[in-house]
Steps between C-alpha positions, in 0.01 A plus 500: 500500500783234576698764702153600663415143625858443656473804680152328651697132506775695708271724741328189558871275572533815752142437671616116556845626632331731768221236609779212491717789713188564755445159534828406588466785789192351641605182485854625692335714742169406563511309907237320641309723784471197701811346521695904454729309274575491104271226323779469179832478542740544192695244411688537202518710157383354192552720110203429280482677202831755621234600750624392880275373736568418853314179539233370827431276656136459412516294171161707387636836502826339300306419264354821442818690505656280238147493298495918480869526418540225241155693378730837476797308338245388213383817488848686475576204191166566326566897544824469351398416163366808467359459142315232305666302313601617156610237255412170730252294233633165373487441163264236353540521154680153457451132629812533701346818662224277607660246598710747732226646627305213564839391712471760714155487562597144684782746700558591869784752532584455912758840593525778751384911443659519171303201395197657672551793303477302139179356646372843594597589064351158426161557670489901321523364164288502204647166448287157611811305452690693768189557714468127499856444629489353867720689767626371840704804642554700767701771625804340712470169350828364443606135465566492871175535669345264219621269705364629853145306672215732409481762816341828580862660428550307162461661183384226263269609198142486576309216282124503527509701808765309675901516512624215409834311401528572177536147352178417657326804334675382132336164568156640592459721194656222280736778317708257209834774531602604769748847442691633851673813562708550826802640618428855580453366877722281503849587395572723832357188722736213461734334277247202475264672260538232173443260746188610643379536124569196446268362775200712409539382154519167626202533741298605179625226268382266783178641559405524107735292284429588197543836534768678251761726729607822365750747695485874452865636524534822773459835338804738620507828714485851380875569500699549806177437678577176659487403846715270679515212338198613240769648235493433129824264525331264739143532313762397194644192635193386672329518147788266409439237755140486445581455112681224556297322768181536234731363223622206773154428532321581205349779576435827296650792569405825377708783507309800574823726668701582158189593303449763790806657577704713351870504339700449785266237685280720708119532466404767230373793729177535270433135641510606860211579693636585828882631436608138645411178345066567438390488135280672262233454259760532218714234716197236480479591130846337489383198716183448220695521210824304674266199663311433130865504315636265738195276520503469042854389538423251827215358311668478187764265692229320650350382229815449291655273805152320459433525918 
């Protein structure tokens, strides 16, 4: 059935590659009969989704081209699962499993596709504790364009119908813990990437105070599948940085790469999706099971600290 409704996910990514491919033509070739000249002119390439689009002039039809391809990209994520989830229900046997639970029913997790694809798990589950788990990702998001102005060639996460930054969309749904995953963006950008985490984080602290600020380490690379600056080293020492900026700051930090990969620090190939860095059902059983570990031990500390 699972392997069935990819196949339909996929033929479907394909119709939404061809229209966003026909589209492009028209909008390329298609002159005015009055004037005998070309109404859009191209004038630069964006990537959205690893799909590239040569972008318009006319702001309308950027839109749409951006709309139907980061439409694919969520597609390709959801596609990639390929199977429902198989051991993903929380325990609730104890108090502490309540009161875990009940945590991350306050929770926003804020991340790019492989983020996307946990919410995609989430939302298939038998569980209502993961179903009720809020979700601001996208495909592309990285810590960088956080920061850019809301455009028609920005990729914020859509929050009742709208993109929006994302610390204004934490404020407006009045999430209590706030959990954020980037880097897979990021790392082959610029050497500022801790930096610009830093400001979003900051930019959400400001917006909601009282929010709690978790950060979700990097999960690694199939092995020798890096590019550029994407390899497992870097992923390794960026992991590192962010660990200690959390600590600086008093922030969690879960570590969600080692659970995942495999002896020699690469992810476990029955964990990719996508033979690069896209993760499975059984991947996202790891995130369930690692996310409720680490949040018994964070709010056993809470409440033994007294804060």
């Amino acid at each position: 059935f699972f392997v069935q409704e990819s196949r339909e996910i996929m033929k479907k990514g394909l119709s939404i590659a061809v229209l966003i491919g026909l589209s492009v033509a028209m909008l390329l070739g298609a002159g005015s009969p009055e004037s005998g000249r070309k109404k859009f002119l191209p004038v630069k390439t964006e990537t959205v989704g690893g799909i590239a689009i040569t972008m318009v002039k006319d702001t309308n039809a950027k839109g749409r081209l951006i709309e139907a391809a980061q439409e694919m990209e969520n597609r390709r994520v959801e596609a990639s699962a390929q199977e429902q989830a198989s051991v993903n229900d929380l325990p609730e046997n104890t108090a502490e499993d309540a009161v875990i639970n009940s945590y991350l029913a306050d929770s926003v997790i804020i991340g790019d596709s492989i983020v996307l694809g946990y919410r995609n798990y989430c939302m298939k589950s038998g569980n209502e504790v993961l179903k009720g788990i809020k979700f601001l990702a996208a495909g592309s998001f990285s810590a960088h364009n956080a920061l850019w102005p809301v455009s028609s060639e920005s990729v914020h996460p859509l929050y009742q119908g709208e993109q929006r930054p994302v610390w204004e969309s934490v404020a407006m749904m009045g999430a209590k813990n706030v959990f954020i995953c980037f880097g897979l963006n990021d790392l082959n950008i610029d050497d500022d990437t801790s930096e610009c985490y830093r400001q979003v984080i900051d930019n959400i602290v400001d917006a909601a105070p009282e929010v709690n600020i978790h950060i979700i380490s990097m999960t690694y690379t199939l092995k020798d599948k890096g590019v550029g600056k994407l390899n497992n080293d870097n992923i390794r020492d960026y992991n590192s940085r962010l660990a200690q900026m959390a600590e600086e700051n008093g922030w969690g930090f879960v570590d969600l790469a080692a659970p995942l990969a495999d002896e020699e620090g690469n992810l476990k190939p029955e964990y990719c999706s996508d033979n690069f860095v896209h993760q499975t059902a059984k991947a996202y059983d790891v995130w369930t099971k690692t996310l409720h570990d680490y949040l018994g031990n964070f709010l056993a500390e809470t409440e033994k600290s007294g804060k």
